[in-house]
Structures are given as C-alpha cells and as structure tokens.
N, C-alpha and C positions, 0 to 999 in steps of 0.2 A: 670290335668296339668293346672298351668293358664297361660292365655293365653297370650301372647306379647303387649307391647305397639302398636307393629303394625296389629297385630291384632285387635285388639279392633276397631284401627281408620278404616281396612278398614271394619268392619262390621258396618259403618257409623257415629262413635265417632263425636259428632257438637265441632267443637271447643269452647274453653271458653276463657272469659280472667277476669279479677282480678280490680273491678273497688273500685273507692274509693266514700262513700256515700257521706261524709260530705263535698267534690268540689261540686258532686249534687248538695246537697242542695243548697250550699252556691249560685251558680250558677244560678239557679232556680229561687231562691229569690231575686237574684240580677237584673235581669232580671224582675222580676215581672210576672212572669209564674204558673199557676196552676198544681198541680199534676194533672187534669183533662186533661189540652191539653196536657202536657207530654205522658200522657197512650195512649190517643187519635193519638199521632203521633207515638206511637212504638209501639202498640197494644196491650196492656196488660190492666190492671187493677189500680184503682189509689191505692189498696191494695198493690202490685205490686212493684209499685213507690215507696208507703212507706217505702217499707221492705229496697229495693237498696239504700234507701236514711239514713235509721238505719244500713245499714251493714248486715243486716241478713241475705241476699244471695252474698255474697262478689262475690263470678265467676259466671256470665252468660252467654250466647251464643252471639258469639261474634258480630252475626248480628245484635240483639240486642243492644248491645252497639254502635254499630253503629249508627240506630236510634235514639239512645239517644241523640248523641253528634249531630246529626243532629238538635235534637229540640231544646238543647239549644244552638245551633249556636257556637260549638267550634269544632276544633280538636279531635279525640278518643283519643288522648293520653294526653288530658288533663282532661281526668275522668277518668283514670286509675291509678291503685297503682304501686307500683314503680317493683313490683316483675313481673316478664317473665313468660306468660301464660305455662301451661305443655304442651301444643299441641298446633301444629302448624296446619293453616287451610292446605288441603290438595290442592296439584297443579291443576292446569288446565291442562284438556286433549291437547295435544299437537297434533298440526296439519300439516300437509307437509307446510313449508316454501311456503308462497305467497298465501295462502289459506288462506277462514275464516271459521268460523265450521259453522256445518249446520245453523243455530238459527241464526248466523251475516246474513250470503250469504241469508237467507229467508225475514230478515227483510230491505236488502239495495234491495232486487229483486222490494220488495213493495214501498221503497221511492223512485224509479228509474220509476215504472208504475205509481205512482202518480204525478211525476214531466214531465210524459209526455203524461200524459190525458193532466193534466193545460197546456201546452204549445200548443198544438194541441185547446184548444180552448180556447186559445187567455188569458190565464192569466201563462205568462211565472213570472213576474216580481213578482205576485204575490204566486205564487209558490217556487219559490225560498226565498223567506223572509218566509214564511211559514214553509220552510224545516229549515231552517239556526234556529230558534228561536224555542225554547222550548217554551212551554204556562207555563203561572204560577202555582205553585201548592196550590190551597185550599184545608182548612181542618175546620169543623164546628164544634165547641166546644157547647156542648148543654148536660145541664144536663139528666140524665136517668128519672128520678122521678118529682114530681107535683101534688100538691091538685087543687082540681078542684075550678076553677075561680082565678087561683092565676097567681100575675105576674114573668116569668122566665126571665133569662140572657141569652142568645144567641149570640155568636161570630164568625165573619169568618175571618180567618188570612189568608191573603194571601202570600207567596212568589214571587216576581217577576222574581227573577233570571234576565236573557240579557234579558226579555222583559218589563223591568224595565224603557226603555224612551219611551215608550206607555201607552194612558191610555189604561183604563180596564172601561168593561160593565160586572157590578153584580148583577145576579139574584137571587131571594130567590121564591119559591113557599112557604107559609104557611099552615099546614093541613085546611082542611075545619071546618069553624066556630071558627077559633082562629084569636085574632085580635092584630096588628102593634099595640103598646101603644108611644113609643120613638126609636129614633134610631140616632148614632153620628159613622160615617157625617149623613146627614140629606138624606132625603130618596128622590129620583128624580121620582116621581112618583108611579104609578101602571097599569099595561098594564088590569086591567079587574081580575074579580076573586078575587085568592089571592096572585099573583103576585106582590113581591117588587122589586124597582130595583133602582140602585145606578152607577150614573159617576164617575168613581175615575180619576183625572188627573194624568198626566207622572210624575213619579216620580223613585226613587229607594229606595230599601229597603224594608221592609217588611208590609203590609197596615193590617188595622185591624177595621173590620167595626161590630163596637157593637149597640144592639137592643134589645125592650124589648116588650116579646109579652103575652096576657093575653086568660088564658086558658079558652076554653070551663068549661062549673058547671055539666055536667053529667062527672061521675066516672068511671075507668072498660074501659077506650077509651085508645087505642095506636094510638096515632098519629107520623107520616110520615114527614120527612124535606125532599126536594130536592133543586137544583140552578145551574148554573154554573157561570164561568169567561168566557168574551169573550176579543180578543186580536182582535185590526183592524186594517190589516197591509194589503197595494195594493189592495184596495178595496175588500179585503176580510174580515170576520169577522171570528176567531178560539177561540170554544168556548169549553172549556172540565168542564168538571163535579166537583162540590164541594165533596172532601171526607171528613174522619171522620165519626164522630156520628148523624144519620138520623132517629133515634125511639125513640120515649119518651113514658113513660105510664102514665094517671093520676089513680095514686091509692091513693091518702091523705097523703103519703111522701114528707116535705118539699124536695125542691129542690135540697138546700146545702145536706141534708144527701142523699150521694151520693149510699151506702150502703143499705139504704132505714129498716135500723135497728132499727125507731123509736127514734133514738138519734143525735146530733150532736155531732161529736168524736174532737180529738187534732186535727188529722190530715185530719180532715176536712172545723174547723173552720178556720182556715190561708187562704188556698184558695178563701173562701166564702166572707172573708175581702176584701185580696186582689184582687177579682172582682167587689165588690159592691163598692169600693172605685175608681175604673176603671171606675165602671158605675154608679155612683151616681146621676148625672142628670138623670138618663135614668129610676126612677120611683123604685128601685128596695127599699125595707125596711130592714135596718141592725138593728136596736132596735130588732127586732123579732126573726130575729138569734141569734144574742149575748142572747137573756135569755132562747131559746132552748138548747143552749150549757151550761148557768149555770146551765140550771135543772137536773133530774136526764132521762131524757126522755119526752116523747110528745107523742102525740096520735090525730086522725083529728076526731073531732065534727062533722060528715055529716048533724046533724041537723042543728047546731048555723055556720055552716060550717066556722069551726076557729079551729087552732091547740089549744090545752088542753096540759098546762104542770103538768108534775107533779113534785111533791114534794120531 
C-alpha cells in the first residue's frame, strides 16, 4: 500500500520549496558576492551554489532557502518560483495558553540569572544593554586551498544588526608562521604573536574588513583561523566568536580553484574576479589566474615553486 501524504510527512518529510536560479544569480552579482561566502553562510558547497543557481535542484529544504535569502539580504519570497511548495512545514507543538515550552522557559530562566548576577554587583545598566542588543554576527570567507608561499584573500563581513551605533573591536589570530601582507581598513595594531586587530567606528550596515596574508613555503600544513567581534556597551565589552571557514590546507592548489581539481572552472573564475577586483590594492595577482583559466589545467612546481600550466 503506499503510503499517504500524511504519512510520509510524519515519518519526518523536511519541507521543500521551489526556488528560482537565475533571481540567484542575478542577485548575487548584483551585490557583488562570491559563490564562496554564499556556501559559507548556508552551509553547503560552492558546487552546491552552482547547481541552485543553473536550476538543477530547483526544490530544496526550505531552511535552506532560508539561509539563502539571508545571504543575500532579501526576502524568501523573492527567490522563489511562482509555484506553491507541495508540503507544508509542519506546526508547532502547541502549549497550555500562558506557557512557554521547555527550550523558551530554560533559555529566559538563564537571561533572568544573568541580569541578576550583573545587578547584584553593581553592573545593572550594563546588563541591561547587554540583554536588549544582539552582538554582530561574523562570518570569515577564506579559501580551502594554497601553494606554499603564496599570497591568499581573506574576508570578515560583519553584520551589525541594532548594534550597528556602536563601534566594534576585530580580532583575527593568524596560524603560526604566516604573515599580515595588506589589509583595508588598515590594521590598528598587534597585541603580540599573531594577533590582528582592527577599530571599526559606529556605523550601520554591514562592514567588511579585507586582508591579505602570505603562506608559510613548507607543504602538507593545515593551518587554523580564529577571531572575534567585541561590542562596548556600559563599560562592558561582548565579544562572540567569528564563524564561517577557519581551516585551510597548503597542498599546491591555487587558491581560486576552490575544488582543488587542478583547473580553474566557469564557475570559479567569476568569483576570483570579483574578489581580486575588491581587493586589488591588497597584493593579490589576477594575470596569473586569468591564464590558469585559459589553460587546460596547472599543476605546482615544488621545486621552481610556481604553478606549471599546461597546454
């Protein structure tokens, strides 16, 4: 017998919904956005990206699209196709009137014990601003891939949301042995190590602090990003964590080949434009891409240590 529509969903059917590529793209581009930070903010792949953005998975999960329309800063219903998903996501458990369900009441039990530790010694004011304001959300755009001694792109976008008429204090740690080349804005320092760190003033909207840093020449190393943003409100400072992409490998795959396929693809070279042209002061080499993309492939010289294209 097969089985019901409602069957299916409660044996936990994810809803879907029906999006349109080519608003993607168009979107995307318009904005001047990488398939990289795209993946990077909805968690997927820039393969991924591609395909939603050719049609070739027209319905996905609709949290997903979620995400999406997150990244590029619009509405879900304006990257969707015109047609009515077949399922509907299912209801929320419903709870006695005046009630929160377990997950709300546990998480307001801890904003309530935190807002009366701070008050009890002596940072009411700042507790309260504290609770009231979301921190910004970071995310670090950083390629997978790197020949050794070569210089990468490195990006942190920040979102301010309401904490947007405050500045922000930005940290970056860099793995050991790789060294700051450029960065715009300009860098406020280094506490020691390999500590960067950057004052951004109050502002709104969304900040974006680009850098370029030059790998270690031993091969076969994964190196590590960490950072955060801090927010300083009532003489407090709230600092949370930069997410995104935090591991890179140097194996002798350019950068741009994000795939690490030995080639530069269509749907790689755009992006690679589109950031190098972002960060052009910032050291990085487009001649060298552009004729990896015209060849038929590349391969890395560890001796003459220089990509070899081939013919």
């Amino acid at each position: 017998m097969i089985p019901s529509q409602e069957q299916k969903f409660d044996k936990g059917t994810i809803p879907s919904v029906s999006i349109d590529g080519v608003k993607i793209r168009t979107l995307r581009e318009t904005q001047k956005l990488t398939q990289l930070y795209i993946a990077s903010v909805v968690g997927v792949t820039t393969d991924t990206i591609s395909r939603w953005e050719n049609n070739r998975y027209p319905t996905i999960k609709r949290d997903n699209a979620e995400k999406l329309a997150d990244a590029l800063e619009v509405p879900l219903d304006e990257i969707l196709r015109a047609e009515v998903p077949d399922e509907e996501p299912p209801s929320p458990p419903e709870t006695p009137h005046g009630t929160l369900p377990p997950q709300d009441r546990r998480r307001q039990a801890w904003l309530l014990s935190l807002l009366l530790i701070l008050l009890l010694t002596g940072g009411g004011l700042a507790a309260f601003i504290l609770l009231q304001r979301p921190p910004p959300a970071a995310i670090r755009l950083l390629p997978p891939n790197c020949a050794p001694g070569s210089v990468i792109p490195v990006q942190v976008k920040i979102s301010r949301n309401e904490s947007g008429s405050r500045g922000l204090i930005v940290k970056e740690r860099l793995p050991a042995g790789w060294r700051l080349v450029r960065s715009s804005p300009a860098t406020s320092g280094t506490s020691g190590g390999d500590e960067v760190k950057w004052l951004i003033p109050a502002g709104e909207g969304q900040v974006t602090i680009s850098y370029t840093v030059k790998t270690p020449e031993k091969p076969g190393q994964q190196a590590r990003f960490s950072g955060g943003v801090g927010v300083h409100a009532g003489g407090i400072t709230r600092t949370t964590s930069i997410g995104g992409a935090e591991l890179l490998t140097i194996n002798g795959c350019h950068w741009a080949d994000v795939n690490c396929d030995g080639r530069i693809d269509d749907n790689e070279i755009m992006p690679a434009y589109y950031l190098t042209e972002e960060m052009k002061e910032l050291g990085l080499e487009w001649k060298g891409i552009e004729a990896i993309w015209s060849a038929r492939g590349y391969s890395w010289d560890s001796v003459k240590r220089e990509f070899v294209l081939m013919k």
